[in-house]
C-alpha positions, -999 to +999 in steps of 0.1 A: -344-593-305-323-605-337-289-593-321-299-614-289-306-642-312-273-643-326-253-640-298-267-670-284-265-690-311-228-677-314-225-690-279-237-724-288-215-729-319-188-721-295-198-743-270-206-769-296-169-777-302-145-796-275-118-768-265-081-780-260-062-760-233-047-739-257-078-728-270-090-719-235-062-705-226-063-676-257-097-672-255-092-661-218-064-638-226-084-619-252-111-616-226-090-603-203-068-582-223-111-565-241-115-553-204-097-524-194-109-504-219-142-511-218-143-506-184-127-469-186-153-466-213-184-484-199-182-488-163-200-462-141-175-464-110-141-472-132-126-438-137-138-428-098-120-458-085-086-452-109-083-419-096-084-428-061-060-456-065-036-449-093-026-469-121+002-491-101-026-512-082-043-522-110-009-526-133-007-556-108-038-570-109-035-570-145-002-592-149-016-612-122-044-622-137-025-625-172-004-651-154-031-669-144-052-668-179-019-679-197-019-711-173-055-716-178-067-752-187-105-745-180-128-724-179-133-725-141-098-717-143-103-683-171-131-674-151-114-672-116-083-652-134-110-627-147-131-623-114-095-620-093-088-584-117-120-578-114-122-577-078-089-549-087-117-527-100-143-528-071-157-555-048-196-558-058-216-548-087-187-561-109-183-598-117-179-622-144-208-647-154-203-681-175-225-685-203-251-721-202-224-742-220-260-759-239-282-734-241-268-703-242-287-685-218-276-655-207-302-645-178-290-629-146-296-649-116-301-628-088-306-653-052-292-690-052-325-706-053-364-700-065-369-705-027-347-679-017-378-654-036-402-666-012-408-646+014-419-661+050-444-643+077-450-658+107-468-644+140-444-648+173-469-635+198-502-616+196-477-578+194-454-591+172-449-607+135-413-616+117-413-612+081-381-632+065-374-610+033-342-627+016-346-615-019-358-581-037-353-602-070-389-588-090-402-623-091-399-620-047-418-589-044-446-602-067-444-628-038-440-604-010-475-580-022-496-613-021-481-627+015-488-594+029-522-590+015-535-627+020-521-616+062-531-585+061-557-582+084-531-605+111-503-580+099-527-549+117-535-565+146-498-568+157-483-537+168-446-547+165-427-561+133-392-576+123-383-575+091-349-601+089-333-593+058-302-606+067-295-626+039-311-604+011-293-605-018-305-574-032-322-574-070-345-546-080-360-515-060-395-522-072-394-553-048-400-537-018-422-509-028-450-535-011-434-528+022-432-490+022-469-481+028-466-502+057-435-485+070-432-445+061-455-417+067-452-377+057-426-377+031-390-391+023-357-380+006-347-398-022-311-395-038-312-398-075-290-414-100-265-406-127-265-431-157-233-432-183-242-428-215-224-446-238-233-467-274-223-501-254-247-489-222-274-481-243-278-516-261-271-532-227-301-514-213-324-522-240-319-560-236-318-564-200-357-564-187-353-592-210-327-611-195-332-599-160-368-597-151-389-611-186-424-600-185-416-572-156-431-540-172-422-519-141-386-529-153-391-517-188-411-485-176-381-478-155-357-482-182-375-462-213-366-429-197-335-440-194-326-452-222-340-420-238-321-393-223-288-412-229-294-416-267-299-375-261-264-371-242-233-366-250-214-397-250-190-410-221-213-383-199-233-390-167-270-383-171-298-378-144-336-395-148-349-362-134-337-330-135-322-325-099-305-349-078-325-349-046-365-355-047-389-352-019-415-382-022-449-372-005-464-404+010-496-407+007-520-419+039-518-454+044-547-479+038-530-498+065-526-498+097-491-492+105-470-509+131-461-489+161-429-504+166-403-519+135-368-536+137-351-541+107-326-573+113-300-567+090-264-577+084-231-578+065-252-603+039-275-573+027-262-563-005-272-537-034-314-530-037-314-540-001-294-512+011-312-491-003-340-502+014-324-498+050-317-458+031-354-455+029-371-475+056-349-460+084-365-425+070-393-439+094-395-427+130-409-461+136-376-476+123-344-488+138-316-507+117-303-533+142-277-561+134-240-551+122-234-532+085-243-545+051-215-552+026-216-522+005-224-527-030-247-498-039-227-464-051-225-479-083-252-497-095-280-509-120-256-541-137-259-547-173-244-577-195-217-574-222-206-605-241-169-607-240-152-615-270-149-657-270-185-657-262-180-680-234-187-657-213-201-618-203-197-591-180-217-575-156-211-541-150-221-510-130-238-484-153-251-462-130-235-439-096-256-420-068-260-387-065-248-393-025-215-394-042-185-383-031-204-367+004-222-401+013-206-431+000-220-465+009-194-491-006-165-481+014-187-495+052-221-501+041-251-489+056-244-488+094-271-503+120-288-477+146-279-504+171-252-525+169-256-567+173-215-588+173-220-613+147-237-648+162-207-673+162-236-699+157-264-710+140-283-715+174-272-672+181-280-665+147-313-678+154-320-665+190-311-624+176-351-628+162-360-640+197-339-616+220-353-584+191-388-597+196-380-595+235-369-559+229-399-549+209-423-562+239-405-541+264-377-567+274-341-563+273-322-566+241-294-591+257-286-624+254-313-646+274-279-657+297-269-622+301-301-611+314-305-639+341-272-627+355-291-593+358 
């Protein structure tokens, strides 16, 4: 608590002074030049991703970005030099986040919006029900348990779901654990992780139920075991949370009724904790993945802040890999759908895919209302 303290009042002292470009300028470059480094040190996916690629690429990316954080005039301007080497490293899970210029804060927003927690179910017909799940932030899922126990007894009575999480920006596992009861039956593969144990990863993890999810205690139940067995490891190694890499989860009979019949709407929007749910729901027999692939953010995962050193700004970083790794890799084409969908090239098509996969559900064709009057 007093290191967190003083970093953001360091922030604000920073913050309390105008900047000329000059000064924004050099403070950029010593961010820039702290990262390497600390990525080869730090960053669960950094040394995977240099030996696939070499050096020579990110040589470039380097004096590129130099370049540009030499020229810098802003902030906006450091920060888009920083996120362009960045993006060098790996695409998602890896990204560069401005500090509150008055307050300091250093939370991590997960989602654009408060709205986007809110989770939406709504009864199409008397067989089917759409539930609109755009965020597994921990504040949605809270959300998601009471929507799907104040409907419950609707939820029963239809034999059909689509869960549309098309736009789900990922956030934490633990946020759609109030789905799976509903969904999965018998017992389930789970892949584990590997965490990086290193002095820097251990102080990120012991501050970031804090800044992430305050007042979540599955968050900080999830993270003392953690944090435990890399204090015990040997530093700059990759440590399990259990002792084997693959665990097979018994489910336990539902207190639900299940739906016969489940489409999960997904897309190239579905990023990080999401995936992972597509990983585990499709374990159902009940299941199909339809829509086109998610993005692929979720080899490397669980992100945790670093301050960088002009304290205008920190890093969030990848601290853990999957155990899937090398044999299974998500981030290279996502999580592929069991049926494939072209992407709508319209809001009006974007909205009709729920209409033509509730069709589908109720025996109907899954084509394009047009297509199937041509039929």
């Amino acid at each position: 608590m007093k290191r967190w303290l003083a970093l953001s009042l360091a922030s604000f002292l920073v913050f309390a002074a105008p900047s000329t470009a000059s000064d924004v300028a050099k403070d950029c470059l010593s961010d820039l030049n702290y990262l390497p480094l600390f990525l080869l040190k730090n960053d669960a996916g950094a040394r995977d991703h240099l030996a696939r690629v070499g050096g020579g690429e990110l040589s470039h990316a380097f004096a590129r970005a130099k370049t540009r954080a030499q020229a810098a005039s802003t902030e906006t301007a450091c920060n888009v030099a920083i996120a362009g080497y960045l993006e060098a490293w790996r695409s998602g899970h890896l990204m560069v986040q401005p500090i509150n210029t008055e307050t300091g804060d250093r939370s991590i927003a997960v989602g654009d919006t408060e709205r986007d927690y809110e989770p939406m179910i709504r009864f199409l017909s008397p067989d089917t029900a759409l539930l609109e799940v755009n965020s597994f932030h921990p504040s949605a899922g809270q959300r998601l348990q009471r929507e799907l126990m104040k409907k419950r007894e609707e939820l029963s009575s239809r034999k059909n779901w689509i869960i549309d999480v098309r736009q789900n920006q990922g956030g934490s596992d633990s946020a759609y654990q109030p789905l799976l009861p509903w969904l999965l039956v018998d017992d389930i593969v789970e892949v584990q992780l590997a965490f990086l144990a290193t002095d820097d990863n251990i102080d990120a993890s012991q501050e970031v139920c804090a800044l992430y999810a305050p007042g979540d205690q599955s968050c900080v139940e999830f993270m003392k075991p953690v944090i435990e067995r890399m204090r015990d490891a040997k530093p700059g190694t990759f440590v399990g949370i259990e002792d084997h890499e693959i665990e097979f989860i018994q489910i336990p009979d539902s207190p639900y009724k299940q739906p016969e019949r489940v489409a999960v709407l997904m897309g190239e929007d579905c990023v990080s904790s999401c995936e992972q749910f597509l990983l585990t729901a499709r374990q159902s027999f009940a299941v199909k993945l339809i829509g086109r692939s998610s993005k692929g953010n979720l080899d490397y995962s669980n992100l945790r802040p670093h301050m960088l050193p002009s304290g205008k700004r920190q890093l969030l970083y990848a601290t853990s890999k999957s155990f899937r790794l090398p044999s299974m890799p998500v981030d290279v084409a996502g999580v592929m759908p069991d049926i494939y969908l072209p992407k709508p090239g319209s809001v009006d098509e974007w909205k009709a895919e729920v209409s033509r996969v509730q069709n589908w559900l109720e025996g109907g064709s899954l084509a394009p209302v047009d297509l199937v009057g041509e039929n």
